[in-house]
C-alpha positions in Angstrom: 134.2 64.8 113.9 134.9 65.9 110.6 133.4 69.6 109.6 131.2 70.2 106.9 132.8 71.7 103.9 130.9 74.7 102.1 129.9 73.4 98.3 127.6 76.4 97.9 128.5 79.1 94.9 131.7 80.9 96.4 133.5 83.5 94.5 136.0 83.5 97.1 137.2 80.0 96.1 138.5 81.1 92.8 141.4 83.5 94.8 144.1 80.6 93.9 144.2 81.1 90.6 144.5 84.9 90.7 147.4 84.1 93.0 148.9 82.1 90.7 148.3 84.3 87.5 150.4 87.1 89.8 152.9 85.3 91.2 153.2 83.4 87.6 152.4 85.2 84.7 152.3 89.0 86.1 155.8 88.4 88.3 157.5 87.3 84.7 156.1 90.3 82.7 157.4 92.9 84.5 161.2 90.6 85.5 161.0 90.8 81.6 162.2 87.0 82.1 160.0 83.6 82.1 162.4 81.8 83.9 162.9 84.1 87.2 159.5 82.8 88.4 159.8 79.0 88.2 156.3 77.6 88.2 156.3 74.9 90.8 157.2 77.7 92.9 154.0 79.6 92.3 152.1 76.9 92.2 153.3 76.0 96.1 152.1 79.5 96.7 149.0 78.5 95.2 148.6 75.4 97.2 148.9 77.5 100.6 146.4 80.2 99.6 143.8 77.1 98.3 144.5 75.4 101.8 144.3 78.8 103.6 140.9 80.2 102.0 138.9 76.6 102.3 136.4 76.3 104.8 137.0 72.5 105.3 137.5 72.9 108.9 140.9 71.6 110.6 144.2 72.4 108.5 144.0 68.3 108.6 140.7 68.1 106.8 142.0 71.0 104.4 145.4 69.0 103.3 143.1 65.5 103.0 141.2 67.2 100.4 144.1 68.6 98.8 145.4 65.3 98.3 142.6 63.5 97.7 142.8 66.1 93.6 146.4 65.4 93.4 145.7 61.7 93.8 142.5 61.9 91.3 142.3 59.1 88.6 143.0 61.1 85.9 145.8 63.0 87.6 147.8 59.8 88.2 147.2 58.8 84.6 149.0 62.0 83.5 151.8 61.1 85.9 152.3 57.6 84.3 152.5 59.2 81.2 154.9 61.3 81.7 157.2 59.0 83.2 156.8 57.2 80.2 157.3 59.7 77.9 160.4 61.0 79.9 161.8 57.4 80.0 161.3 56.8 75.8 162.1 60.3 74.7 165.4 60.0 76.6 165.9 56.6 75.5 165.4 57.3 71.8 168.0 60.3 72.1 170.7 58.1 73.6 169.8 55.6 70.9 170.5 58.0 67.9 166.5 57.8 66.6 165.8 61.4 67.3 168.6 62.7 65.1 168.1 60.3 62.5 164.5 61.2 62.3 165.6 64.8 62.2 167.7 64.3 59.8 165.4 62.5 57.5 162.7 65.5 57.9 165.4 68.4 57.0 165.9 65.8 54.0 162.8 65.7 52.9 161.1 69.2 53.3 163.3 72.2 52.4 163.6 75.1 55.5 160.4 76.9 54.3 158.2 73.9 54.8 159.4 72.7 58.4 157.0 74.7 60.6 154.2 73.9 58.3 155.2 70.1 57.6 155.8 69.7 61.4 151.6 71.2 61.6 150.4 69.2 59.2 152.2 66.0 60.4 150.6 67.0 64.0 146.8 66.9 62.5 146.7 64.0 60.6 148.5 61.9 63.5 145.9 63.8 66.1 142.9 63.1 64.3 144.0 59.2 63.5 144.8 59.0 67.4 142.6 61.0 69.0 144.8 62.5 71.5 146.9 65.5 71.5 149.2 64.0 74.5 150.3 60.9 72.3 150.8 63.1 69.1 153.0 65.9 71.3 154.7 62.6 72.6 155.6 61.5 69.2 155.9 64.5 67.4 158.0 66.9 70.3 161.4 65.4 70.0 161.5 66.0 66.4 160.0 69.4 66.4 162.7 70.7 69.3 165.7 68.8 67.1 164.8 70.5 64.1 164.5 73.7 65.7 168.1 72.8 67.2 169.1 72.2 64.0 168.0 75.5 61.8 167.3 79.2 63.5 163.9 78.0 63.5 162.4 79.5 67.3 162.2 75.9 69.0 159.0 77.6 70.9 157.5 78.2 66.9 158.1 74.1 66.1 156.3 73.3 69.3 153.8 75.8 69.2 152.8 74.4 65.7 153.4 70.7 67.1 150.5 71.4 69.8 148.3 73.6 67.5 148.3 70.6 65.5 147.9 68.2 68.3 144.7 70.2 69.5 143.5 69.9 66.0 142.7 66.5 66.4 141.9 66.3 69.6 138.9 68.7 68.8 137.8 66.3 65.4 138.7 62.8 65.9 135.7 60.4 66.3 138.0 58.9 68.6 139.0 61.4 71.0 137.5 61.2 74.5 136.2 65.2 74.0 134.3 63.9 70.9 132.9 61.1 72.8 131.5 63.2 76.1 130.4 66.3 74.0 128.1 64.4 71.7 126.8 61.7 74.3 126.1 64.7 77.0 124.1 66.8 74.1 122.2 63.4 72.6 123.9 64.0 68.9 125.9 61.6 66.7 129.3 62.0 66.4 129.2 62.3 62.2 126.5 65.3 62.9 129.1 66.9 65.4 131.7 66.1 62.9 129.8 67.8 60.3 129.2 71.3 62.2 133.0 71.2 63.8 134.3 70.9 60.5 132.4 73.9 58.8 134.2 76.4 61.9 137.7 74.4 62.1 138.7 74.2 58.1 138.9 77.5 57.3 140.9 78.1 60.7 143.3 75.1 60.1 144.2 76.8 56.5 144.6 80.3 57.5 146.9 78.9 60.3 149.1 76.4 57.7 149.1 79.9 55.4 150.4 81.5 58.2 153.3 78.7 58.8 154.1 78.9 55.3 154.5 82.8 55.1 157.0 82.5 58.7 158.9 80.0 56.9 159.7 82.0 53.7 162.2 83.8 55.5 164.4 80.5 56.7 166.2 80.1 53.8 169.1 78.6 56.5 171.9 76.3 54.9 171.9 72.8 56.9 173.1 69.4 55.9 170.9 66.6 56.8 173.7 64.5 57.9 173.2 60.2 57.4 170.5 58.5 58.1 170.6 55.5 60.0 167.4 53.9 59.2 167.6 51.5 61.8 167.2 53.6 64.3 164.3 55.5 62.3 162.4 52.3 62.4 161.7 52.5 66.1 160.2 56.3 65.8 158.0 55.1 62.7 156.3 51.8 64.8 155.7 54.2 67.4 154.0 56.5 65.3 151.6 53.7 63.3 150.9 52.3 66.9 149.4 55.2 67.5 148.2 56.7 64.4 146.4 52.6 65.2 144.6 54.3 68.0 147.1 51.9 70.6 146.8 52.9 74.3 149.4 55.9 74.6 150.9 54.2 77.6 151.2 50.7 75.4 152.7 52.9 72.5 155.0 54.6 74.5 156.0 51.0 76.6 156.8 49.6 73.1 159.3 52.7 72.1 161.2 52.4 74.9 161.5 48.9 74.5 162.5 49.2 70.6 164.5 51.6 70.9 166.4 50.2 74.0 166.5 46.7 71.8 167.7 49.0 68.5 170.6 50.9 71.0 172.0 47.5 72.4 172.4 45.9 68.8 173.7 48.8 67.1 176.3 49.5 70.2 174.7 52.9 70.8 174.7 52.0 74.4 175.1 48.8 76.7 172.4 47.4 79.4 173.3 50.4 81.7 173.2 52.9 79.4 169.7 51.9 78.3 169.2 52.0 82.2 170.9 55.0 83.0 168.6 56.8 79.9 165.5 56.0 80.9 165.8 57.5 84.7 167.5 60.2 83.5 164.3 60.9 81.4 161.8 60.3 84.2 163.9 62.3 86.1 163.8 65.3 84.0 159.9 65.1 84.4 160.0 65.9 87.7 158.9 69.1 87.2 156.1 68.5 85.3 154.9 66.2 88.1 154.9 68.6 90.5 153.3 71.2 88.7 150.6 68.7 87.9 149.7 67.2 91.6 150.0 70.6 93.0 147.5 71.7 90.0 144.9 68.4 90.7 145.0 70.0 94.4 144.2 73.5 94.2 141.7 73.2 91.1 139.9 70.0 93.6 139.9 72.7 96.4 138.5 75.4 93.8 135.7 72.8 92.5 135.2 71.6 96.1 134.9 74.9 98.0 132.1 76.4 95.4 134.2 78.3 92.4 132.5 76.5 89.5 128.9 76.3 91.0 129.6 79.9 91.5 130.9 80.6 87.9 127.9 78.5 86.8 125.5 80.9 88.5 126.3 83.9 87.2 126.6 82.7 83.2 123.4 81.1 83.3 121.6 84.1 85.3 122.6 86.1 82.1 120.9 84.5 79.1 118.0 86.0 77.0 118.5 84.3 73.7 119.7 81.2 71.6 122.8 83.4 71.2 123.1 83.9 74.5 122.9 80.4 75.5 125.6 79.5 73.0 127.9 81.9 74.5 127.1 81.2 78.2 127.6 77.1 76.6 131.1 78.4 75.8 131.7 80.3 78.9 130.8 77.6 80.8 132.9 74.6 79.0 136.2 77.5 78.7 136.0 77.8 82.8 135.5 74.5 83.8 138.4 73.5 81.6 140.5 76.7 83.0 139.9 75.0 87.1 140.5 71.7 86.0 143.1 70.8 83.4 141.5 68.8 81.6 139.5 69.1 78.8 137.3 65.8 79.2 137.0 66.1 82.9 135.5 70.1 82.0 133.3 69.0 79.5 132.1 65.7 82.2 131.2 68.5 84.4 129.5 70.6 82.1 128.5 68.9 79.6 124.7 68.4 81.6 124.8 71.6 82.6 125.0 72.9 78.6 122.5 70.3 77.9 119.6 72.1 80.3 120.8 75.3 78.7 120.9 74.1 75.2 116.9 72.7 75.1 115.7 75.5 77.6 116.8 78.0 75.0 116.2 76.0 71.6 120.2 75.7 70.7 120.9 72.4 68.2 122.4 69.9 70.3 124.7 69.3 67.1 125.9 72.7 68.0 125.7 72.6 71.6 128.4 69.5 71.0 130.8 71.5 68.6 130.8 74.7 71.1 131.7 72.1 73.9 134.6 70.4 72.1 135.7 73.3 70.7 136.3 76.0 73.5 137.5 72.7 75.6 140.3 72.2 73.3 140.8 76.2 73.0 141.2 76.6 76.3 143.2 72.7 77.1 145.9 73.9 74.0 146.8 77.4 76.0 146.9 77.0 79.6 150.4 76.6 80.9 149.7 74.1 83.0 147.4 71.8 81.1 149.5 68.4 80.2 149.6 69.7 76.9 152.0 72.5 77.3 153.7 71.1 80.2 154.5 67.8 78.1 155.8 69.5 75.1 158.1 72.3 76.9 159.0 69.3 79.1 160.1 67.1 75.7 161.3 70.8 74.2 163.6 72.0 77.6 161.7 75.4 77.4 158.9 77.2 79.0 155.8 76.7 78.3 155.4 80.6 78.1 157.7 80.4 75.3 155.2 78.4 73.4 152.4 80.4 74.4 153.1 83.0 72.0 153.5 80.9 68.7 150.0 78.8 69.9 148.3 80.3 66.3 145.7 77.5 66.1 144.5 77.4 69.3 144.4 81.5 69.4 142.4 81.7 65.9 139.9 78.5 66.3 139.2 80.5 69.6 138.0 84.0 67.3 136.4 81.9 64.6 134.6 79.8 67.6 133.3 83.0 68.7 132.4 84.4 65.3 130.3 81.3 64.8 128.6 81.8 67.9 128.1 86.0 67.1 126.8 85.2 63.1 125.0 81.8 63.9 127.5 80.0 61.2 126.4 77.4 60.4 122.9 78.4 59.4 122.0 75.2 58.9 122.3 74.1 62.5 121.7 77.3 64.3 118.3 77.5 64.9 
């Protein structure tokens, strides 16, 4: 017979992720190197303290859980995608379409405009789509081949690609955060719109001000070199599929079939080739899907074995006040999203929870919504192991620390987010 596991508020439960911020994150800081601590290996170390700690009973019972988060829904999806997205990016590089979409960007913007183009190309595809996955997807390869191409910092062009990405993600009426924030609060999506709007602007500005002043010094002399438009065509169908709000998976499907029909007619490579390029691409995502089943396992064995109930606890034990309640509303949304990876999944889980919180202390629901979508998509565009930043230093061949220091959107929606929350901006809809 199977033992009960403990689903009471545990502190204890959240020791896996301070293992894995010290074997990660603390280990690379003082080897003064990123790459000495590769990150499947601390997040096996992480697996074996989540397995060790929970009270599930037999080591048997322990593992079954374990695998029951790596094999969650949503955890499988990400896997599909990336295979996908390994097999097309690879694919269109064999093919020739990633340098001649390169070389059609350096053509059209001059050097000081490619960080901020590459932004700005990042938001209006995000908030048409209304996913930051499928604009990283589309957007990545041509951010890392510029970056090849100038002495542009490659993590800098990704950095702005995802900043961008998140960007969207956060506004879109379409994007699934948009969807669960307003539906768990009781708002419409327009009214959401309107307060997200009055805190992202002035953020998305400062941060394309701030891409424009980094690129005044890259004054680097490049030749664009030919462009073969046939190959560009390809890249451009995959971006109005998506900018058509296509299925990512259906989008990516259909670029690695143009592009493997575009390759075979222009000679680029023959029926093995095309072969040969797409399980070399999975292939080199094979470290993104270990990162990301390990990660479903030890944040199911965190959620399982009491962390959030016990994160939930204390915030809401703390509130005296509307502004309270907003900050314990981001609190809340920022940890959930922190244990699982996923920004729609954290704001499922505590989307009801901020609802309670919201009419108990008189808090706008139109707000309530913005502060959930907003710290979700904070706290989704830095994590190093979100699909975010493992998909775009997968697409770039760098770490995802590397990126983490160029992440200006995410970092300054985060202070104006919180400087809403302190100065109840927007009047209108703080109560």
């Amino acid at each position: 017979m199977k033992s009960p596991l403990n689903h009471t508020p545990n502190p204890w439960a959240l020791l896996p992720l301070g293992v894995f911020l010290v074997s990660y994150v603390c280990v690379s800081v003082i080897a003064g190197d990123f790459y000495k601590m590769p990150i499947t290996v601390a997040f096996v170390l992480t697996s074996i303290v989540a397995i060790a700690i929970s009270k599930g009973g037999r080591l048997s019972n322990r593992v079954e859980q374990f695998c029951r988060g790596a094999a969650n829904t949503n955890i499988m999806l990400m896997v599909l995608i990336f295979i996908l997205a390994g097999a097309f990016a690879q694919t269109a590089t064999a093919m020739g379409a990633v340098e001649s979409t390169v070389n059609l960007a350096l053509s059209l913007l001059p050097p000081n405009l490619l960080v901020a183009g590459i932004f700005l190309a990042a938001c209006f595809i995000s908030i048409s789509v209304g996913t930051s996955v499928g604009t990283i997807v589309a957007l990545a390869p041509v951010a890392a081949g510029i970056a090849s191409r100038t002495h542009i910092a490659e993590g800098l062009m990704l950095g702005a690609t995802v900043g961008g990405a998140m960007f969207g993600d956060n506004l879109s009426f379409i994007s699934d955060t948009t969807i669960v924030a307003t539906r768990t609060q009781g708002c419409k999506m327009s009214d959401k719109f309107k307060v997200n709007i009055r805190i992202i602007w002035p953020v998305a500005l400062i941060t394309g001000i701030l891409y424009l002043w980094m690129g005044m010094g890259n004054h680097t002399a490049y030749e664009a070199g030919p462009i073969e438009w046939i190959k560009v065509i390809p890249y451009l169908i995959v971006l109005i599929t998506a900018i058509c709000g296509v299925n990512v998976m259906v989008v990516l499907f259909i670029g690695i079939l143009l592009t493997g029909i575009t390759g075979l007619y222009t000679n680029s490579f023959d029926i093995w080739g095309w072969t040969g390029a797409m399980g070399e691409g999975m292939t080199n995502m094979g470290e993104l899907i270990i990162v990301t089943l390990l990660a479903g396992g030890v944040l199911e064995m965190i959620r399982f074995n009491g962390g959030i109930d016990w994160i939930i606890e204390k915030l809401t034990s703390r509130i005296r006040s509307a502004r309270g309640a907003e900050g314990s509303i981001a609190a809340l949304v920022s940890f959930a999203d922190v244990c699982t990876a996923n920004n729609t999944i954290a704001l499922i889980m505590s989307g009801p929870i901020a609802k309670d919180i919201a009419d108990k202390y008189n808090v706008d629901p139109r707000k309530s919504a913005s502060i959930l979508d907003t710290f979700s998509c904070v706290v989704q565009g830095i994590i190093p192991y979100g699909a975010q930043l493992l998909m775009a230093s997968g697409l770039g061949m760098v770490s995802p620390i590397t990126i983490m220091q160029y992440l200006y959107y995410p970092y300054l929606l985060c202070i104006g987010a919180i400087l809403a929350i302190i100065f109840r901006y927007p009047q209108r809809y703080s109560r």
